[in-house]
C-alpha positions as CSV (number, residue, x, y, z in Angstrom):
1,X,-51.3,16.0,16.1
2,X,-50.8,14.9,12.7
3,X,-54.0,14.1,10.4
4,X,-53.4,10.4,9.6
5,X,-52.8,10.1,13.5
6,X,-55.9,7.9,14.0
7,X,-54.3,5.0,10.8
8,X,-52.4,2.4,12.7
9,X,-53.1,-1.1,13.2
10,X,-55.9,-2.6,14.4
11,X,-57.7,0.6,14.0
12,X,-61.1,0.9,12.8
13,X,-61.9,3.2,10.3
14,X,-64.0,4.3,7.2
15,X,-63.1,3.6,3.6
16,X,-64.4,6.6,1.3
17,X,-64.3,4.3,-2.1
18,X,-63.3,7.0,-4.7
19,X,-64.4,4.5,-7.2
20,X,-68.4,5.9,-7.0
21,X,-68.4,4.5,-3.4
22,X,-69.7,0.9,-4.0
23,X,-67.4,-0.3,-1.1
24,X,-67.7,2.6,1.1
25,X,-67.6,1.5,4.9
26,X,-66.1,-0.2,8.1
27,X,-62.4,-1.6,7.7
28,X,-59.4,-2.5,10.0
29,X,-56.5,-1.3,9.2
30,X,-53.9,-4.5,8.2
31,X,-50.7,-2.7,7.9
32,X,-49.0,0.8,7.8
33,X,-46.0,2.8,7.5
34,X,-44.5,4.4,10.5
35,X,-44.5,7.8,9.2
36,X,-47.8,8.2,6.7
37,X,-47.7,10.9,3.9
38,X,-50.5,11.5,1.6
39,X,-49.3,9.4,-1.0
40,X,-48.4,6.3,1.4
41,X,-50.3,2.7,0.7
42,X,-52.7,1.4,3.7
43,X,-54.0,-2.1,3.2
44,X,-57.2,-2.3,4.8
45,X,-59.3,-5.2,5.4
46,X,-63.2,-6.5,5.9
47,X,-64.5,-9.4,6.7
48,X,-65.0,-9.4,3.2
49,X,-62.2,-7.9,0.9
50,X,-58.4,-6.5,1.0
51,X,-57.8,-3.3,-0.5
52,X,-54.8,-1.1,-0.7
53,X,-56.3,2.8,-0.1
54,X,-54.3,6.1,-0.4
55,X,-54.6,8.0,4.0
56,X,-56.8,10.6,2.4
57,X,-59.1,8.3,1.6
58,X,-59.7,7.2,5.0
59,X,-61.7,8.6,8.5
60,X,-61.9,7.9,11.8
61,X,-64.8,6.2,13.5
């Protein structure tokens, strides 16, 4: 099983903000590549921002 197995769409997941963590939390993931490498772009979405994250940066709920 790959690490980034649980970043697909529609999937809920937690954002750890490396920016000192003032929008840590609960996102849905809005679009992916296929194939995810540590480097790939994941936008993200709340029911209050957008944000385009790096797979690392993300965990399973």
């Amino acid at each position: 099983m790959d690490k980034f197995d649980f970043i697909k769409y529609g999937a809920a997941v937690y954002w750890h903000d490396p920016d000192g963590g003032l929008s840590d939390g609960e996102y849905k993931v809005i679009s992916a590549p296929e194939e995810i490498e540590e480097d790939s772009i994941i936008l993200i979405a709340s029911n209050y921002s957008e944000v385009e994250v790096f797979p690392t940066e993300l965990s399973p709920l």
